[in-house]
C-alpha positions in Angstrom: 0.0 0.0 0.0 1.4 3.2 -0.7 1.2 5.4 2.5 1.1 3.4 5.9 -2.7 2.1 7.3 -1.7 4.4 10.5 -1.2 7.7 8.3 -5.1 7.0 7.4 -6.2 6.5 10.4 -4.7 9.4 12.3 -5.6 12.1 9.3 -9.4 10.0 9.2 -9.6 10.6 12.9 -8.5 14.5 12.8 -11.6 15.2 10.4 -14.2 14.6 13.6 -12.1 16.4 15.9 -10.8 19.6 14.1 -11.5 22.6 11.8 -10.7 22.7 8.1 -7.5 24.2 8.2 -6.3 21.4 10.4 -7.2 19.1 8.5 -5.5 20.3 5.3 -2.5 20.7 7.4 -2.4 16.9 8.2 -3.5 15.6 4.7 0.0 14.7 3.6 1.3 16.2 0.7 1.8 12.6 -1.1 -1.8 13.2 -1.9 -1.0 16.5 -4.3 2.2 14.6 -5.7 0.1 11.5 -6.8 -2.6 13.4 -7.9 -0.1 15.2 -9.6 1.3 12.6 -11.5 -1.6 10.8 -12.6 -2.5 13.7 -14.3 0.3 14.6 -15.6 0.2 10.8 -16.9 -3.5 11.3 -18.3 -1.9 14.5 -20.5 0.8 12.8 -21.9 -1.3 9.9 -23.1 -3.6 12.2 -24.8 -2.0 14.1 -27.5 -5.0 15.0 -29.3 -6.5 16.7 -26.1 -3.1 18.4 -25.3 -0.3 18.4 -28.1 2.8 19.5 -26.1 5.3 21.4 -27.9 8.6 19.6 -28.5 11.1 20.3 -26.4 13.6 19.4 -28.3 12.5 21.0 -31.5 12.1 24.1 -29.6 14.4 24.5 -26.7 14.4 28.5 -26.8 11.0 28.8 -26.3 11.2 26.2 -23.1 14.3 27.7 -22.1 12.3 31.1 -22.0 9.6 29.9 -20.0 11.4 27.8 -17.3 13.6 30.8 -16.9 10.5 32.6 -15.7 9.6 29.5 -13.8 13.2 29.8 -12.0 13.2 33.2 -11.4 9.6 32.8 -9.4 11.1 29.6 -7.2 13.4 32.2 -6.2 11.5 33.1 -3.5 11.3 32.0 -0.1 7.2 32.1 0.2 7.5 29.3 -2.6 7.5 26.5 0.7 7.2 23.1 -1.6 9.6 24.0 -4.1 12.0 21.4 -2.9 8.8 19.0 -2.7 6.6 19.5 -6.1 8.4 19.0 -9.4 7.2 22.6 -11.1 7.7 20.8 -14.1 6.9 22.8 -17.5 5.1 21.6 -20.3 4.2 23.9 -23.6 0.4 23.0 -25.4 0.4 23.7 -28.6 -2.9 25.4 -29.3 -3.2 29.1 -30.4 -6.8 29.4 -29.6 -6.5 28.8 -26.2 -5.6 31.7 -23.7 -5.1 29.8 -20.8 -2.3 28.0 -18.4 -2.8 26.2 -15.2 -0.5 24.1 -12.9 -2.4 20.9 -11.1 -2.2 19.8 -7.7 1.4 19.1 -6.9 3.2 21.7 -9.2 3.2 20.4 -12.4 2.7 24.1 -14.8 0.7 23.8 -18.3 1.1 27.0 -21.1 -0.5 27.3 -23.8 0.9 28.8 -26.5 -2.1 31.1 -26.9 -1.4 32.8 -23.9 1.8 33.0 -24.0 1.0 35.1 -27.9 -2.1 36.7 -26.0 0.4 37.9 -23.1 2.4 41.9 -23.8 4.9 40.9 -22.0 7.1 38.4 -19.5 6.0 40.1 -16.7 2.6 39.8 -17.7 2.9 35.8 -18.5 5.3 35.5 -14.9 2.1 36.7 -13.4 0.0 34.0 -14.7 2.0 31.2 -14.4 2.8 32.8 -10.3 -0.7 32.4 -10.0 -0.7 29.3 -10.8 2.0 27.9 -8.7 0.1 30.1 -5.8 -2.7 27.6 -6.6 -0.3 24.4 -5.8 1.4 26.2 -3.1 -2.0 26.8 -1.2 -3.1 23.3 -2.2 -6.3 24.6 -3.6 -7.2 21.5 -5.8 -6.8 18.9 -2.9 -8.8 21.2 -0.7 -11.9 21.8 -3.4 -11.7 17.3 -3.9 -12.3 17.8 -0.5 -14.8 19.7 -0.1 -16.7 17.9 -3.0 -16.1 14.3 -2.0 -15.6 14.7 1.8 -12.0 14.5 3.6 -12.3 10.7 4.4 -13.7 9.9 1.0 -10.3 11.7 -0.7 -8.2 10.2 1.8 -9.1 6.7 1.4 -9.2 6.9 -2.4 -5.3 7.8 -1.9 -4.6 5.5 1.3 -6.8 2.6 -1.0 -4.8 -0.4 -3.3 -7.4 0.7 -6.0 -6.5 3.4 -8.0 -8.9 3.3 -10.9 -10.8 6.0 -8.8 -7.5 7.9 -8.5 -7.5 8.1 -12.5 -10.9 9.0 -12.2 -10.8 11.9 -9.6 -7.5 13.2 -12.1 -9.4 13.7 -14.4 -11.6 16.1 -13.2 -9.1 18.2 -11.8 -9.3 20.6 -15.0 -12.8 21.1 -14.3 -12.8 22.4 -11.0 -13.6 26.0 -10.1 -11.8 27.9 -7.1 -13.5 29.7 -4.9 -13.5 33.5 -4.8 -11.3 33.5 -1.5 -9.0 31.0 -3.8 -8.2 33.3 -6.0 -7.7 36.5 -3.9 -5.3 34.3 -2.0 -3.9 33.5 -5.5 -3.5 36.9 -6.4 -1.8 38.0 -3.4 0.8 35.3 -3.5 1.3 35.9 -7.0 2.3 39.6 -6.5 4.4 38.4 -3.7 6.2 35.8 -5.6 6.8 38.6 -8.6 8.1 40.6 -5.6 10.9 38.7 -5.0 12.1 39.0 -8.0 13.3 41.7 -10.7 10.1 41.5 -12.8 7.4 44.2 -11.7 4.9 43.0 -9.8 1.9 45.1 -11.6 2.2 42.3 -14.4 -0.4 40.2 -12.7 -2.8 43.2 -12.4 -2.0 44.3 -16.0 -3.1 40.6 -17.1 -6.6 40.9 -15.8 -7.0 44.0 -17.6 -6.7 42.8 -20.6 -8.7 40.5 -20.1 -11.8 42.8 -19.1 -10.8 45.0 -21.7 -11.6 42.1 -24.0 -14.8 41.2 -22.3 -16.0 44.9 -22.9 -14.8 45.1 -26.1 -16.7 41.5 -26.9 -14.2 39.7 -28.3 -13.4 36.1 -27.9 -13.5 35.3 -24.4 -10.5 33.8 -22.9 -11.0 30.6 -21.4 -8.6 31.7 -18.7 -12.1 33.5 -17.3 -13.8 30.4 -17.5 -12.0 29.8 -13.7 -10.4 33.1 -13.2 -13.3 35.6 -13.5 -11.7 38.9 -13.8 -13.1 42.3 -12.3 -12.2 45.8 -11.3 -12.1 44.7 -7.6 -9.6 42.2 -8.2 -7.4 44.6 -10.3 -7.9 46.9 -7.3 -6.7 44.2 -4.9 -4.1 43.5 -6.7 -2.8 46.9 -6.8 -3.0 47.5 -2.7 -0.9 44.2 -2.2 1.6 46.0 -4.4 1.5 48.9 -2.5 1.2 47.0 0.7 4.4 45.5 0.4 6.3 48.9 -0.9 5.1 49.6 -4.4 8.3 48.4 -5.9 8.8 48.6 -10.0 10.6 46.0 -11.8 11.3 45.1 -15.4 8.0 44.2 -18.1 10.7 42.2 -20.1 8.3 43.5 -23.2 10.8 42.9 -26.1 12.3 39.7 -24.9 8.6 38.5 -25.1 8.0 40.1 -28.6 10.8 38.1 -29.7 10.0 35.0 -28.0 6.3 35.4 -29.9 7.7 35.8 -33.0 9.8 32.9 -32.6 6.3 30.4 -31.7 4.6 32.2 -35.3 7.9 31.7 -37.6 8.2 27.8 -36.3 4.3 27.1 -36.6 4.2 28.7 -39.9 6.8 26.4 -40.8 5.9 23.1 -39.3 
Protein backbone atom coordinates (compact mmCIF):
# COMPACT_ATOMS: atom_id res chain seq x y z
CA UNK A 1 0.00 0.00 0.00
CA UNK A 2 1.37 3.17 -0.69
CA UNK A 3 1.17 5.41 2.45
CA UNK A 4 1.10 3.39 5.86
CA UNK A 5 -2.69 2.14 7.27
CA UNK A 6 -1.71 4.37 10.50
CA UNK A 7 -1.23 7.71 8.30
CA UNK A 8 -5.14 7.03 7.42
CA UNK A 9 -6.17 6.50 10.40
CA UNK A 10 -4.73 9.44 12.35
CA UNK A 11 -5.56 12.10 9.32
CA UNK A 12 -9.42 10.00 9.25
CA UNK A 13 -9.64 10.63 12.93
CA UNK A 14 -8.50 14.55 12.78
CA UNK A 15 -11.60 15.18 10.37
CA UNK A 16 -14.22 14.64 13.64
CA UNK A 17 -12.05 16.43 15.86
CA UNK A 18 -10.83 19.60 14.15
CA UNK A 19 -11.50 22.55 11.78
CA UNK A 20 -10.75 22.66 8.06
CA UNK A 21 -7.54 24.23 8.15
CA UNK A 22 -6.28 21.35 10.44
CA UNK A 23 -7.21 19.08 8.52
CA UNK A 24 -5.55 20.28 5.26
CA UNK A 25 -2.48 20.67 7.37
CA UNK A 26 -2.42 16.89 8.23
CA UNK A 27 -3.48 15.57 4.69
CA UNK A 28 -0.03 14.72 3.63
CA UNK A 29 1.31 16.24 0.67
CA UNK A 30 1.80 12.59 -1.11
CA UNK A 31 -1.79 13.19 -1.93
CA UNK A 32 -1.03 16.49 -4.34
CA UNK A 33 2.20 14.58 -5.75
CA UNK A 34 0.14 11.48 -6.84
CA UNK A 35 -2.56 13.37 -7.91
CA UNK A 36 -0.12 15.19 -9.55
CA UNK A 37 1.32 12.57 -11.53
CA UNK A 38 -1.64 10.83 -12.60
CA UNK A 39 -2.48 13.68 -14.34
CA UNK A 40 0.29 14.58 -15.60
CA UNK A 41 0.16 10.79 -16.91
CA UNK A 42 -3.47 11.27 -18.31
CA UNK A 43 -1.89 14.45 -20.46
CA UNK A 44 0.84 12.76 -21.93
CA UNK A 45 -1.29 9.90 -23.10
CA UNK A 46 -3.64 12.16 -24.80
CA UNK A 47 -2.04 14.07 -27.52
CA UNK A 48 -4.97 14.96 -29.28
CA UNK A 49 -6.48 16.75 -26.12
CA UNK A 50 -3.11 18.43 -25.32
CA UNK A 51 -0.32 18.44 -28.11
CA UNK A 52 2.78 19.53 -26.06
CA UNK A 53 5.28 21.38 -27.85
CA UNK A 54 8.64 19.59 -28.49
CA UNK A 55 11.05 20.33 -26.38
CA UNK A 56 13.56 19.38 -28.32
CA UNK A 57 12.52 21.03 -31.52
CA UNK A 58 12.14 24.14 -29.55
CA UNK A 59 14.37 24.50 -26.71
CA UNK A 60 14.43 28.47 -26.77
CA UNK A 61 10.96 28.79 -26.31
CA UNK A 62 11.17 26.19 -23.13
CA UNK A 63 14.27 27.71 -22.06
CA UNK A 64 12.31 31.13 -22.04
CA UNK A 65 9.56 29.88 -19.99
CA UNK A 66 11.42 27.79 -17.28
CA UNK A 67 13.61 30.82 -16.91
CA UNK A 68 10.49 32.55 -15.75
CA UNK A 69 9.56 29.51 -13.75
CA UNK A 70 13.21 29.75 -11.96
CA UNK A 71 13.19 33.18 -11.36
CA UNK A 72 9.59 32.83 -9.36
CA UNK A 73 11.10 29.57 -7.17
CA UNK A 74 13.40 32.23 -6.19
CA UNK A 75 11.50 33.08 -3.46
CA UNK A 76 11.29 32.03 -0.11
CA UNK A 77 7.19 32.06 0.24
CA UNK A 78 7.48 29.33 -2.62
CA UNK A 79 7.52 26.49 0.66
CA UNK A 80 7.16 23.14 -1.57
CA UNK A 81 9.60 23.98 -4.13
CA UNK A 82 12.04 21.44 -2.93
CA UNK A 83 8.82 18.99 -2.65
CA UNK A 84 6.64 19.52 -6.07
CA UNK A 85 8.44 19.02 -9.43
CA UNK A 86 7.16 22.58 -11.08
CA UNK A 87 7.66 20.77 -14.12
CA UNK A 88 6.93 22.79 -17.47
CA UNK A 89 5.08 21.57 -20.28
CA UNK A 90 4.16 23.93 -23.58
CA UNK A 91 0.40 23.04 -25.35
CA UNK A 92 0.38 23.73 -28.58
CA UNK A 93 -2.88 25.42 -29.29
CA UNK A 94 -3.16 29.10 -30.42
CA UNK A 95 -6.84 29.38 -29.65
CA UNK A 96 -6.50 28.80 -26.18
CA UNK A 97 -5.61 31.70 -23.73
CA UNK A 98 -5.09 29.77 -20.82
CA UNK A 99 -2.29 27.98 -18.43
CA UNK A 100 -2.80 26.16 -15.15
CA UNK A 101 -0.51 24.06 -12.90
CA UNK A 102 -2.41 20.87 -11.09
CA UNK A 103 -2.19 19.84 -7.71
CA UNK A 104 1.39 19.10 -6.90
CA UNK A 105 3.24 21.72 -9.20
CA UNK A 106 3.17 20.40 -12.45
CA UNK A 107 2.73 24.09 -14.83
CA UNK A 108 0.73 23.83 -18.34
CA UNK A 109 1.09 27.04 -21.06
CA UNK A 110 -0.54 27.31 -23.78
CA UNK A 111 0.86 28.76 -26.54
CA UNK A 112 -2.08 31.10 -26.95
CA UNK A 113 -1.43 32.79 -23.92
CA UNK A 114 1.81 32.96 -23.99
CA UNK A 115 1.02 35.11 -27.89
CA UNK A 116 -2.12 36.75 -26.03
CA UNK A 117 0.44 37.94 -23.09
CA UNK A 118 2.42 41.91 -23.83
CA UNK A 119 4.86 40.89 -21.96
CA UNK A 120 7.14 38.36 -19.52
CA UNK A 121 6.00 40.10 -16.67
CA UNK A 122 2.64 39.77 -17.66
CA UNK A 123 2.88 35.80 -18.50
CA UNK A 124 5.28 35.49 -14.93
CA UNK A 125 2.13 36.70 -13.36
CA UNK A 126 -0.05 33.99 -14.65
CA UNK A 127 2.04 31.19 -14.40
CA UNK A 128 2.80 32.78 -10.28
CA UNK A 129 -0.75 32.41 -10.00
CA UNK A 130 -0.72 29.26 -10.76
CA UNK A 131 2.01 27.89 -8.74
CA UNK A 132 0.07 30.06 -5.81
CA UNK A 133 -2.72 27.56 -6.63
CA UNK A 134 -0.30 24.44 -5.85
CA UNK A 135 1.43 26.15 -3.06
CA UNK A 136 -1.97 26.78 -1.19
CA UNK A 137 -3.07 23.32 -2.23
CA UNK A 138 -6.32 24.64 -3.57
CA UNK A 139 -7.16 21.49 -5.85
CA UNK A 140 -6.83 18.89 -2.89
CA UNK A 141 -8.76 21.24 -0.71
CA UNK A 142 -11.89 21.75 -3.36
CA UNK A 143 -11.69 17.35 -3.86
CA UNK A 144 -12.30 17.83 -0.50
CA UNK A 145 -14.84 19.75 -0.10
CA UNK A 146 -16.69 17.90 -2.98
CA UNK A 147 -16.13 14.34 -2.01
CA UNK A 148 -15.59 14.74 1.79
CA UNK A 149 -11.97 14.49 3.61
CA UNK A 150 -12.32 10.74 4.42
CA UNK A 151 -13.68 9.90 1.03
CA UNK A 152 -10.31 11.67 -0.73
CA UNK A 153 -8.24 10.22 1.78
CA UNK A 154 -9.13 6.68 1.37
CA UNK A 155 -9.18 6.95 -2.36
CA UNK A 156 -5.31 7.76 -1.93
CA UNK A 157 -4.62 5.48 1.28
CA UNK A 158 -6.80 2.60 -0.95
CA UNK A 159 -4.81 -0.35 -3.32
CA UNK A 160 -7.37 0.70 -6.02
CA UNK A 161 -6.54 3.39 -8.05
CA UNK A 162 -8.94 3.28 -10.90
CA UNK A 163 -10.77 5.99 -8.77
CA UNK A 164 -7.53 7.87 -8.46
CA UNK A 165 -7.51 8.12 -12.45
CA UNK A 166 -10.89 8.96 -12.15
CA UNK A 167 -10.81 11.91 -9.56
CA UNK A 168 -7.53 13.19 -12.08
CA UNK A 169 -9.41 13.71 -14.37
CA UNK A 170 -11.59 16.10 -13.17
CA UNK A 171 -9.08 18.18 -11.81
CA UNK A 172 -9.33 20.64 -15.00
CA UNK A 173 -12.83 21.09 -14.28
CA UNK A 174 -12.75 22.40 -11.02
CA UNK A 175 -13.59 26.03 -10.09
CA UNK A 176 -11.78 27.91 -7.12
CA UNK A 177 -13.46 29.65 -4.90
CA UNK A 178 -13.54 33.55 -4.80
CA UNK A 179 -11.26 33.47 -1.54
CA UNK A 180 -8.99 31.05 -3.79
CA UNK A 181 -8.23 33.34 -6.05
CA UNK A 182 -7.74 36.53 -3.88
CA UNK A 183 -5.29 34.30 -1.96
CA UNK A 184 -3.92 33.54 -5.54
CA UNK A 185 -3.52 36.93 -6.35
CA UNK A 186 -1.76 38.02 -3.39
CA UNK A 187 0.76 35.34 -3.50
CA UNK A 188 1.33 35.88 -6.95
CA UNK A 189 2.28 39.57 -6.47
CA UNK A 190 4.41 38.42 -3.72
CA UNK A 191 6.18 35.80 -5.61
CA UNK A 192 6.78 38.59 -8.55
CA UNK A 193 8.07 40.59 -5.63
CA UNK A 194 10.90 38.74 -4.99
CA UNK A 195 12.08 39.01 -8.00
CA UNK A 196 13.32 41.73 -10.75
CA UNK A 197 10.11 41.47 -12.83
CA UNK A 198 7.44 44.19 -11.74
CA UNK A 199 4.93 43.03 -9.80
CA UNK A 200 1.92 45.06 -11.62
CA UNK A 201 2.22 42.28 -14.40
CA UNK A 202 -0.39 40.24 -12.73
CA UNK A 203 -2.79 43.23 -12.37
CA UNK A 204 -1.95 44.30 -16.00
CA UNK A 205 -3.09 40.60 -17.06
CA UNK A 206 -6.64 40.91 -15.85
CA UNK A 207 -6.98 43.99 -17.55
CA UNK A 208 -6.70 42.78 -20.63
CA UNK A 209 -8.72 40.51 -20.06
CA UNK A 210 -11.84 42.76 -19.13
CA UNK A 211 -10.76 44.96 -21.70
CA UNK A 212 -11.55 42.14 -24.01
CA UNK A 213 -14.84 41.23 -22.31
CA UNK A 214 -15.96 44.90 -22.85
CA UNK A 215 -14.78 45.09 -26.11
CA UNK A 216 -16.75 41.52 -26.91
CA UNK A 217 -14.16 39.69 -28.32
CA UNK A 218 -13.38 36.09 -27.89
CA UNK A 219 -13.47 35.25 -24.44
CA UNK A 220 -10.49 33.80 -22.89
CA UNK A 221 -10.99 30.62 -21.40
CA UNK A 222 -8.58 31.69 -18.69
CA UNK A 223 -12.05 33.50 -17.29
CA UNK A 224 -13.80 30.44 -17.54
CA UNK A 225 -12.05 29.79 -13.68
CA UNK A 226 -10.37 33.12 -13.16
CA UNK A 227 -13.34 35.58 -13.47
CA UNK A 228 -11.70 38.88 -13.83
CA UNK A 229 -13.11 42.29 -12.30
CA UNK A 230 -12.19 45.84 -11.32
CA UNK A 231 -12.10 44.68 -7.64
CA UNK A 232 -9.57 42.16 -8.22
CA UNK A 233 -7.38 44.58 -10.27
CA UNK A 234 -7.92 46.90 -7.26
CA UNK A 235 -6.66 44.22 -4.89
CA UNK A 236 -4.08 43.48 -6.71
CA UNK A 237 -2.82 46.87 -6.76
CA UNK A 238 -2.97 47.48 -2.66
CA UNK A 239 -0.92 44.24 -2.19
CA UNK A 240 1.64 46.00 -4.42
CA UNK A 241 1.47 48.86 -2.47
CA UNK A 242 1.20 46.96 0.66
CA UNK A 243 4.44 45.47 0.42
CA UNK A 244 6.33 48.86 -0.94
CA UNK A 245 5.06 49.62 -4.37
CA UNK A 246 8.35 48.42 -5.93
CA UNK A 247 8.77 48.63 -10.00
CA UNK A 248 10.55 46.03 -11.83
CA UNK A 249 11.30 45.13 -15.37
CA UNK A 250 7.98 44.21 -18.09
CA UNK A 251 10.65 42.15 -20.14
CA UNK A 252 8.28 43.50 -23.22
CA UNK A 253 10.80 42.89 -26.07
CA UNK A 254 12.27 39.68 -24.86
CA UNK A 255 8.60 38.49 -25.06
CA UNK A 256 8.03 40.10 -28.62
CA UNK A 257 10.83 38.10 -29.73
CA UNK A 258 9.98 35.05 -28.05
CA UNK A 259 6.34 35.40 -29.87
CA UNK A 260 7.69 35.76 -32.99
CA UNK A 261 9.85 32.89 -32.61
CA UNK A 262 6.34 30.42 -31.67
CA UNK A 263 4.56 32.21 -35.26
CA UNK A 264 7.90 31.65 -37.58
CA UNK A 265 8.21 27.82 -36.26
CA UNK A 266 4.25 27.12 -36.59
CA UNK A 267 4.24 28.68 -39.89
CA UNK A 268 6.84 26.37 -40.85
CA UNK A 269 5.95 23.15 -39.27
Amino acid sequence: MFFQKKWYLLVFTVIFLSGCNTVMEMIPLDIDKTLGEQFSYQINVSTSDYPVLDPEKHKEVYAYVENIRDQLLQSDKIKYKNQFPYSVKIIQDDNTLNAFCVAGGYIYVYTGLIKYVDSESELAGVIAHEIAHAENRHTVKQLAESYGTGILISLIFGSDYRDLINLGQQLLSLKFSRGDEKEADEFAVEYLYDTNYDPRGVGGFFKKLIKEEKDHKHIPDFLSTHPASQDRIDDIDKKWKELGAKEGETGTERHKKIVQLLTTDSRAE
